[in-house]
VEXDREN-2710 file (C-alpha; in Angstrom, 1 decimal):
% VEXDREN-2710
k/r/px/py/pz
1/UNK/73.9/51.1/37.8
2/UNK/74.4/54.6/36.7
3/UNK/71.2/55.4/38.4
4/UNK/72.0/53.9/41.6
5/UNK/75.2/55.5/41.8
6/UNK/73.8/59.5/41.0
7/UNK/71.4/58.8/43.9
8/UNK/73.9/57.4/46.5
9/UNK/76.0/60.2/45.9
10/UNK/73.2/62.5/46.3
11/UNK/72.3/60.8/49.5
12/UNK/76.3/61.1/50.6
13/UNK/76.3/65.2/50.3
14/UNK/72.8/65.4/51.9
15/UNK/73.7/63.3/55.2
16/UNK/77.5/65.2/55.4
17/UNK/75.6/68.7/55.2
18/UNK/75.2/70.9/58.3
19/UNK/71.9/72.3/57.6
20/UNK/69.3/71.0/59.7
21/UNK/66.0/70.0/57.8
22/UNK/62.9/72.0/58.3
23/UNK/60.7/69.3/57.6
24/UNK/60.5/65.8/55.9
25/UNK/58.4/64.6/52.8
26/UNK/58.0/61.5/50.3
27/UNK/57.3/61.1/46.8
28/UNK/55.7/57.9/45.1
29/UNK/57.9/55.3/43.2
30/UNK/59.0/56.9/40.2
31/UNK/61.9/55.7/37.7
32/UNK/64.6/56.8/35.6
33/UNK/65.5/55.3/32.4
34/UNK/68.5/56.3/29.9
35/UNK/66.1/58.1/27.6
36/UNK/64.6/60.5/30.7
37/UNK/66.6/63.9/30.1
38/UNK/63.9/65.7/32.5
39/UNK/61.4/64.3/35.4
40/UNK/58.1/65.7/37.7
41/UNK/58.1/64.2/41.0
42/UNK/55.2/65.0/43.2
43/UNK/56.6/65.2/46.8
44/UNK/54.0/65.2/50.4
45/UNK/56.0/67.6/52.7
46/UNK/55.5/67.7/55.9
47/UNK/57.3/70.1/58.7
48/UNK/56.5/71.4/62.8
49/UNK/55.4/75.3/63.1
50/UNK/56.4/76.9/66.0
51/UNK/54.4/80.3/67.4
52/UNK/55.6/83.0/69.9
53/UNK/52.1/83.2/72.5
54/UNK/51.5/86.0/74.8
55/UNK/49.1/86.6/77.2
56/UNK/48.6/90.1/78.1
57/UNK/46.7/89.7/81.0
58/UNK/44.3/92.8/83.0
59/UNK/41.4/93.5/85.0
60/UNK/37.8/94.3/83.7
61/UNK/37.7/96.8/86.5
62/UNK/39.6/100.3/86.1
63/UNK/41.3/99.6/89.1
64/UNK/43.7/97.2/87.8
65/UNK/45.7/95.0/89.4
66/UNK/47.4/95.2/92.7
67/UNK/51.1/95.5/93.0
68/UNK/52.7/92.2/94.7
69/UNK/49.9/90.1/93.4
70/UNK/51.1/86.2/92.3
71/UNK/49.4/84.6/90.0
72/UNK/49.8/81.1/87.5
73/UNK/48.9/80.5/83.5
74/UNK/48.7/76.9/81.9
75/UNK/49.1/75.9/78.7
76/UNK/46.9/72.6/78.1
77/UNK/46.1/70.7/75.5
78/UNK/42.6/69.5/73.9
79/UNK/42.9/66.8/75.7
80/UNK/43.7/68.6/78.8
81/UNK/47.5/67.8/79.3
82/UNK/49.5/70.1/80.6
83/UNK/52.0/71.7/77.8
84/UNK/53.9/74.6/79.9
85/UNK/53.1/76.6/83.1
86/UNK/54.5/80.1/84.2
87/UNK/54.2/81.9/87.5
88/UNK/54.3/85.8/87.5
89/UNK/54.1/88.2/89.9
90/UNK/52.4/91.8/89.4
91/UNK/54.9/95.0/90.0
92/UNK/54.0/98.6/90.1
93/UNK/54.3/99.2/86.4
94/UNK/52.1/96.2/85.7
95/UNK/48.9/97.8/86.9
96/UNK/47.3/98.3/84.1
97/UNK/48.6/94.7/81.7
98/UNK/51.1/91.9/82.7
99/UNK/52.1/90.4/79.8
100/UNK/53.3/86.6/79.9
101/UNK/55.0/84.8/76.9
102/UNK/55.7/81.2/75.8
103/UNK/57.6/80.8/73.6
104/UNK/58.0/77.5/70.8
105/UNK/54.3/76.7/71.0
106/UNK/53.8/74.0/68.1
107/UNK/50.8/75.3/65.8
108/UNK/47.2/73.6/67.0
109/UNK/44.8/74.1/70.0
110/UNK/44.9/74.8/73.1
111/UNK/43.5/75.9/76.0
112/UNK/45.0/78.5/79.2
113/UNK/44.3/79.2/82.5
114/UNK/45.0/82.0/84.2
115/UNK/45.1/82.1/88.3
116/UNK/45.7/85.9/90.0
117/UNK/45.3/86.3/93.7
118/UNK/42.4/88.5/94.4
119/UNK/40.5/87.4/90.9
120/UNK/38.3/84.9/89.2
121/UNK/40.1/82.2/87.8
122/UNK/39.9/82.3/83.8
123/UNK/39.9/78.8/81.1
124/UNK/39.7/80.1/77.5
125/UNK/40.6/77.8/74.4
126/UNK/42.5/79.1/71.6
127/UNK/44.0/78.3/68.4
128/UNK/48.1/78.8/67.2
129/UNK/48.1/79.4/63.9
130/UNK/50.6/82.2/62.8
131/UNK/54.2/82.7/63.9
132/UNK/52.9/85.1/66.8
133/UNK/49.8/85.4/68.7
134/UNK/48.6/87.6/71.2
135/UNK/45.7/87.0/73.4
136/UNK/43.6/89.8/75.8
137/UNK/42.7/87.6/79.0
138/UNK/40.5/90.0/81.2
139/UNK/40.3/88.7/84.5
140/UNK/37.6/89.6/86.6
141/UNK/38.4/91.0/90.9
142/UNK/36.5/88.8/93.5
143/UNK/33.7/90.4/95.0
144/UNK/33.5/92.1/98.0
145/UNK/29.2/90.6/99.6
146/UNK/27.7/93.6/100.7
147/UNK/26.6/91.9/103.8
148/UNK/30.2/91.8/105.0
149/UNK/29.9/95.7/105.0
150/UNK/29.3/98.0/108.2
151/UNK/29.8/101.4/110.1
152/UNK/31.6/102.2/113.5
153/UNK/32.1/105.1/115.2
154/UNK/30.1/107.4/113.3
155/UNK/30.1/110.8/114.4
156/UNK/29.6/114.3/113.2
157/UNK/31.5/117.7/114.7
158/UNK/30.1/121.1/113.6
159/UNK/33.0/123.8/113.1
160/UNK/32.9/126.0/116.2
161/UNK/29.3/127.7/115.9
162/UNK/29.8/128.2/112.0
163/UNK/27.0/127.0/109.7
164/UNK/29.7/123.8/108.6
165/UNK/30.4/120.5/109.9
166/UNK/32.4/117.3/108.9
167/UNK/31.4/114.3/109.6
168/UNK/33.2/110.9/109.6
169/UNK/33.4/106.8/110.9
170/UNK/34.7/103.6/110.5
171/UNK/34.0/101.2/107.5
172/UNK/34.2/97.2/108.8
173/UNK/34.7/95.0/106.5
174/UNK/34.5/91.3/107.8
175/UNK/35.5/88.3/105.2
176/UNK/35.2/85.0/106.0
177/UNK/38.1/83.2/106.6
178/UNK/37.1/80.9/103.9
179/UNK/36.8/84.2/101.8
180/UNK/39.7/85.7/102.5
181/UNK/42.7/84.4/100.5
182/UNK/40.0/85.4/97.3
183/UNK/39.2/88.9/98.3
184/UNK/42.3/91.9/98.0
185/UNK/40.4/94.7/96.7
186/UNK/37.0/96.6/97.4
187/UNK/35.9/98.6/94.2
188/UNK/32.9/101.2/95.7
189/UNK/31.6/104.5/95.6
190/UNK/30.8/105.8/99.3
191/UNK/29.4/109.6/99.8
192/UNK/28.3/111.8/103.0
193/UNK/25.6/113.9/102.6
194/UNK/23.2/116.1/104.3
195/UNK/19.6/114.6/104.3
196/UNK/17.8/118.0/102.7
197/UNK/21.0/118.9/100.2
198/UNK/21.5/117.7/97.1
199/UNK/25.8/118.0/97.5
200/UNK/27.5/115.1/98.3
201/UNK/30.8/115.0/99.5
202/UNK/32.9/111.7/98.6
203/UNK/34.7/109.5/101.2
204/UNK/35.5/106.3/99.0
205/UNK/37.6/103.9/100.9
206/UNK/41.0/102.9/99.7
207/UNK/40.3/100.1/96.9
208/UNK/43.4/98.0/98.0
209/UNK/42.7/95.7/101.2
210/UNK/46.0/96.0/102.3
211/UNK/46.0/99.8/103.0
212/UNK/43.2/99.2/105.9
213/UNK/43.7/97.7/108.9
214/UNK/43.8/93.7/109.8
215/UNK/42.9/91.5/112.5
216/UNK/42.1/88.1/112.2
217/UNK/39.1/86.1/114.6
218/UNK/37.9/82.7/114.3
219/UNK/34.9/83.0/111.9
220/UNK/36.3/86.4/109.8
221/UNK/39.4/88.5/108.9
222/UNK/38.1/92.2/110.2
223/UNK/39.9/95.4/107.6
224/UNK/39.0/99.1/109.1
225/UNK/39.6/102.1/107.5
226/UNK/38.7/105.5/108.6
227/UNK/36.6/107.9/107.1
228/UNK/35.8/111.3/106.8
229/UNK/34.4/114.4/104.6
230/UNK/37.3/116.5/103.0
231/UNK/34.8/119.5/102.7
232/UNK/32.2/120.5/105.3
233/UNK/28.7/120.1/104.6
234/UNK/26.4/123.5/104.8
235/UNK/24.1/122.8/108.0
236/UNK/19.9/124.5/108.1
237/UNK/18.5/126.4/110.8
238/UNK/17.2/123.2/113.4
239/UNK/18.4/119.5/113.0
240/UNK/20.3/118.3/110.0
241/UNK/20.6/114.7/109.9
242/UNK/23.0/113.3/108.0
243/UNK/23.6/109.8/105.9
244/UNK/26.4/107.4/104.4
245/UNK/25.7/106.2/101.3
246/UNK/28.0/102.9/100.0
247/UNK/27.6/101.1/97.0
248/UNK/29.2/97.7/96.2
249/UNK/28.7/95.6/92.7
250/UNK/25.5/98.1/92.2
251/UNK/24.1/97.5/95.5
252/UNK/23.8/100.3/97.8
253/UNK/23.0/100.4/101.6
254/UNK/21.7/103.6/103.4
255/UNK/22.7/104.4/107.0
256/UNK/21.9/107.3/109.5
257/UNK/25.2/109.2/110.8
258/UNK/23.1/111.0/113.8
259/UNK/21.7/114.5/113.7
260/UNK/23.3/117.4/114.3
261/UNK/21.0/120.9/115.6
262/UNK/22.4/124.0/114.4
263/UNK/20.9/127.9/115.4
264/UNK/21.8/130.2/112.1
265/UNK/20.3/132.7/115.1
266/UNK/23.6/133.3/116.7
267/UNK/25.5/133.9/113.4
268/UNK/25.7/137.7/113.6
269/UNK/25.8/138.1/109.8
270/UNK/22.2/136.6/109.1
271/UNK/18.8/138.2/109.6
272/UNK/16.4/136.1/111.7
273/UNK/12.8/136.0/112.1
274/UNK/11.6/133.8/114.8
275/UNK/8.0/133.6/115.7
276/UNK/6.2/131.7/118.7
277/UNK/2.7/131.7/120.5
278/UNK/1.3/130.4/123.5
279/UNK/-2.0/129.1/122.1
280/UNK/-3.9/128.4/119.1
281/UNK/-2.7/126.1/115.9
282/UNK/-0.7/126.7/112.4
283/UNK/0.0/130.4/112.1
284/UNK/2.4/131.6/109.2
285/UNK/5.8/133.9/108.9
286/UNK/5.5/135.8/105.5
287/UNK/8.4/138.0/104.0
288/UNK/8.6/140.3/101.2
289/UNK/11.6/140.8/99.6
290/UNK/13.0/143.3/97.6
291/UNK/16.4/142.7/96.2
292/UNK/16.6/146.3/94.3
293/UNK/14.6/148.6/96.6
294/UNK/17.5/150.3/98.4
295/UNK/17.6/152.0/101.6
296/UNK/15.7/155.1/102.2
297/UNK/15.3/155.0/97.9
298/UNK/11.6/155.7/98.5
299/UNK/12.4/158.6/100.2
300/UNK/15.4/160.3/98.5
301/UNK/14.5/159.2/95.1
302/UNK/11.6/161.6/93.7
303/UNK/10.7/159.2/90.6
304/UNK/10.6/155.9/92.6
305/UNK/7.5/153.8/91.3
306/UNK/6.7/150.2/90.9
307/UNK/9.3/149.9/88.3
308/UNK/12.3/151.0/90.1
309/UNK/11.3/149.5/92.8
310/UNK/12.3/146.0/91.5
311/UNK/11.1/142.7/91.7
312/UNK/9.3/141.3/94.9
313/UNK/10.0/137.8/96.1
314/UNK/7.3/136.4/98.3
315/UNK/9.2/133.8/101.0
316/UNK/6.9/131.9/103.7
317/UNK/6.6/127.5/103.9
318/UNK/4.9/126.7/101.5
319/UNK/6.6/124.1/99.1
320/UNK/6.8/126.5/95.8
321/UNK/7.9/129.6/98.2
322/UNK/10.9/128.5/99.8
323/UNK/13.5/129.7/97.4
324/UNK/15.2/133.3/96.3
325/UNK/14.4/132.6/92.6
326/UNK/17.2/135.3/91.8
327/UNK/20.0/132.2/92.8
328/UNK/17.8/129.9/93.4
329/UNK/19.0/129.9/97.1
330/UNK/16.7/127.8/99.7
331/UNK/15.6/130.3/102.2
332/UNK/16.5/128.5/105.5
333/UNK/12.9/128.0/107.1
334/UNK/11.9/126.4/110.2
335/UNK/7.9/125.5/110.2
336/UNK/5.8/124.8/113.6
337/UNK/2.1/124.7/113.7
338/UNK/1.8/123.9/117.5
339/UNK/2.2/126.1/120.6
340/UNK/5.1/124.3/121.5
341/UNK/7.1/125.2/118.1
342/UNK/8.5/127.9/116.5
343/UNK/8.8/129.2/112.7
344/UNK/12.2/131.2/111.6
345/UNK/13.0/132.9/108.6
346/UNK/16.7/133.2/108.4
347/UNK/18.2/135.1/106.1
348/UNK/21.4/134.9/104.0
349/UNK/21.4/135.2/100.7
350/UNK/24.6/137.1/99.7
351/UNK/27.4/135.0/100.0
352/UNK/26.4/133.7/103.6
353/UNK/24.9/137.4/104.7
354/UNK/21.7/139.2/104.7
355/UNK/21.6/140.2/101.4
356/UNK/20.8/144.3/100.7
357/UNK/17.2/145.5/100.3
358/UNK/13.7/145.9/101.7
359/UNK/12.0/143.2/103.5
360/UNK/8.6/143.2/104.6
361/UNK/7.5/140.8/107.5
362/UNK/4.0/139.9/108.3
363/UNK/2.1/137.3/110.2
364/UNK/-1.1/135.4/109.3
365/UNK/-3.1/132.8/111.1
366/UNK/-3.7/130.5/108.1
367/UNK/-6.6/128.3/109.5
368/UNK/-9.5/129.4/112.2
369/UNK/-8.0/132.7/113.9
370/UNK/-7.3/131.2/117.1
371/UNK/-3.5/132.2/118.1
372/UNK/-2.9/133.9/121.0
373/UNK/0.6/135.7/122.5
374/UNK/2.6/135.6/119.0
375/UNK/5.8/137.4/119.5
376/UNK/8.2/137.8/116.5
377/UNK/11.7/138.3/117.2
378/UNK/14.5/140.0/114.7
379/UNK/18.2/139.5/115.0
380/UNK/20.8/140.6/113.1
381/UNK/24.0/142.5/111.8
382/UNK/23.3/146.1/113.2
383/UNK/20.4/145.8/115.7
384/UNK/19.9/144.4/118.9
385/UNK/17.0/142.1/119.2
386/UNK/13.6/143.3/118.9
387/UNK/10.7/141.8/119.7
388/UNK/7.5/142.5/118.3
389/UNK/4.8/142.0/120.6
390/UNK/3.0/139.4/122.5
391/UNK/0.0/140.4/120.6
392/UNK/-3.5/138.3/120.0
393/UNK/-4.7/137.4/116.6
394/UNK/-7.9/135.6/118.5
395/UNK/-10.9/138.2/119.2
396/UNK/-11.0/138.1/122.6
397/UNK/-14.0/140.0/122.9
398/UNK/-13.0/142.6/124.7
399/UNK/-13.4/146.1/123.1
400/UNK/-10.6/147.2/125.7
401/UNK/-7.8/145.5/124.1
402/UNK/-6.4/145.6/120.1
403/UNK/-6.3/142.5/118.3
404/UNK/-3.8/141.8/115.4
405/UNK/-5.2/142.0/112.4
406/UNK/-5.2/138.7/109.8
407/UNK/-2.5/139.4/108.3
408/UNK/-0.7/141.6/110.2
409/UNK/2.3/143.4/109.2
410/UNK/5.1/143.6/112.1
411/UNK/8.4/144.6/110.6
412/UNK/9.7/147.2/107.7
413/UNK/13.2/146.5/107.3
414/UNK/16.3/148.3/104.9
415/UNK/19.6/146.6/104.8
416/UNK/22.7/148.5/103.5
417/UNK/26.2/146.3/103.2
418/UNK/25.2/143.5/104.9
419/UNK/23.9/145.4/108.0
420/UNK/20.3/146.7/109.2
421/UNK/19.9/150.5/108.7
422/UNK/16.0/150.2/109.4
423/UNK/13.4/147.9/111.2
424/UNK/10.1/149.9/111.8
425/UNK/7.6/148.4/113.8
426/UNK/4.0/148.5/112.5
427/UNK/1.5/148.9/115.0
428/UNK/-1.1/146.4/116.1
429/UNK/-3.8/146.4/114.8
430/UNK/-3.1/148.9/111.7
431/UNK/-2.3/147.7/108.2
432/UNK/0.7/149.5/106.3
433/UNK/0.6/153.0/105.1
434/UNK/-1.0/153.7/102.2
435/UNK/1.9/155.2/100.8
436/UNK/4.2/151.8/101.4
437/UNK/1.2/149.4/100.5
438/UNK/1.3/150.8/96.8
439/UNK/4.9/150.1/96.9
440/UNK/4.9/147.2/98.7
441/UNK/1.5/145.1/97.3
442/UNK/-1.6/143.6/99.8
443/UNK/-0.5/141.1/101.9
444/UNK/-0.8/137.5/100.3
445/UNK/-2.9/134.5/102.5
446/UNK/-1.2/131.7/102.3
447/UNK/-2.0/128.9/99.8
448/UNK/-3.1/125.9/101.1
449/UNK/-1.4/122.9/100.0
END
């Protein structure tokens, strides 16, 4: 009896108290007798753990995730019962991570998913175990088919008669209406560049779809969005065509933007060669230039030699002789090997203008000599134009008339600050002077590639 009564009374306080219990247990039968001053019970315990989940949820692509974006995440069970459900929406400062938090999740597994407009739905299992947890859900943007991609309204605008020009369009985009309540972003790269340059300039469209225009047809929801180049693109002597380039989920498409023609002749600040002929095939334009041979230096300066004299650059179309090797500049060349074409030197190679020096011209009929009525016509700062010519390289036979000779040197020319001081004619049929040839070097045949 004394037994009974110490345990009832035990079971009295327990029931009045106000503590609730954090979980329950249960020994096995056990007993008590008068001689027992001291006991070891061994109790099962048992309780409910309770964990504090978030889902800090972002894009895989460095965009992020658009502002006014609504999205879902589920908690289910193994079993696939739903446990709990949030929606969210994405504000401006949750670009980068929107975190999402449930909160009294009993310790086991589970599984989420995770719905954002715009994005590839996401089912991950997972397992509670510690009083917080923190999971990464990386949530991958719709894509954009590259199919659905095309241009409008290309054009290209040269800047009054400078050697510049922009050039710009219209991207379409048109998503299926199937498509469309999938697709809110575009991630792409999309340049403009000069066919012939290696600079390209960047006109990436917004990445956001609701920053373009909408209309909505039958089949397709149509977005636009204007493009066109920040900076200008440098235009060559003759045509310069130019090209889009767009890449979407690393496939690229290449289009034509049109051709724009552009005559470096008319920019007073170059010097320009421009030879024609009225018959016979492939004749070539040759300059020798010399960067550090100033004007008149052979003259005024009593010690001039070789050395002084500088380095000579050998320009003509040939592949490995198209470039100033001093900055590497492309000397703008325009080749013709027909009657009906034309080959131009023009010459700019300090900061846009004839750069100072000596240049040597000289024209050489590369195949069988059978060009007839070359003229070679110089333009520039300082001088009016000056032909030179129409002369034969052909032997006509005739021992009353003075043929060219193969090469022929036609021009001797100085420029001092950007401007020609001197342009000497060489007559026809007469090679340079011996004193200039030892300065100058034999004139080179062209190499045939």
């Amino acid at each position: 009896m004394e037994n009974q009564e110490f345990f009832q009374s035990i079971q009295s306080e327990l029931a009045g108290g106000t503590n609730t219990p954090e979980g329950f247990g249960e020994s096995g039968i056990f007993s008590i007798d008068s001689e027992t001053t001291a006991k070891t019970i061994a109790v099962e315990f048992w309780t409910t753990s309770y964990s504090t989940v978030t889902l800090k949820i972002s894009s895989s692509s460095s965009a992020g995730m658009l502002e006014g974006s609504s999205g879902t995440v589920k908690l289910n069970s193994t079993s696939g019962q739903l446990m709990d459900n949030q929606s969210f929406t994405i504000a401006a400062e949750d670009n980068t991570s929107k975190s999402v938090v449930f909160s009294d999740v009993v310790y086991n597994s589970y599984s989420y998913d995770v719905e954002l407009t715009g994005f590839i739905p996401l089912t991950q299992a997972f397992l509670v175990s510690s009083s917080t947890e923190t999971l990464d859900v990386k949530l991958t943007p719709n894509m954009v088919d590259l199919d659905w991609l095309s241009f409008d309204n290309m054009s290209i605008a040269q800047e009054g008669t400078s050697s510049y020009a922009r050039a710009g369009g219209t991207l379409v985009l048109n998503v299926p209406n199937e498509q469309n309540d999938n697709i809110t972003q575009m991630l792409s790269l999309m340049q403009v560049k000069r066919v012939g340059l290696s600079s390209l300039v960047d006109v990436t469209p917004p990445i956001a779809l609701s920053s373009w225009s909408k209309s909505e047809g039958s089949d397709n929801v149509t977005y636009t969005t204007l493009f066109s180049t920040a900076n200008p693109l440098y235009l060559d002597h003759g045509p310069n065509e130019f090209q889009v380039m767009l890449t979407v989920n690393d496939e690229s498409k290449t289009q034509s933007m049109g051709t724009v023609d552009y005559d470096a002749c008319v920019d007073n600040s170059t010097m320009c060669l421009t030879l024609s002929w009225t018959d016979g095939l492939d004749p070539d334009l040759h300059s020798y230039y010399f960067p550090d041979w100033a004007y008149n230096e052979e003259i005024t300066n009593g010690s001039f030699d070789n050395t002084s004299r500088g380095i000579r650059h050998w320009i003509y179309s040939n592949a490995a002789n198209k470039k100033y090797s001093e900055t590497g500049q492309v000397i703008q060349l325009q080749d013709g090997n027909t009657d009906n074409e034309t080959e131009v030197q023009v010459w700019a190679t300090d900061s846009q203008k004839v750069g100072n020096g000596t240049y040597l011209v000289y024209v050489e009929d590369v195949s069988e000599t059978d060009v007839q009525n070359f003229t070679l016509v110089l333009s520039g700062p300082g001088t009016d134009n000056k032909t030179y010519g129409p002369y034969d390289l052909k032997d006509d036979d005739n021992n009353s008339t003075t043929e060219a000779l193969n090469p022929q040197a036609v021009f001797f020319i100085q420029v001092d600050n950007n401007s020609i001081v001197r342009s000497d004619n060489i007559t026809i049929g007469d090679n340079l002077s011996s004193t200039l040839m030892q300065w100058t070097g034999t004139l080179q045949n062209s190499v045939v590639e």
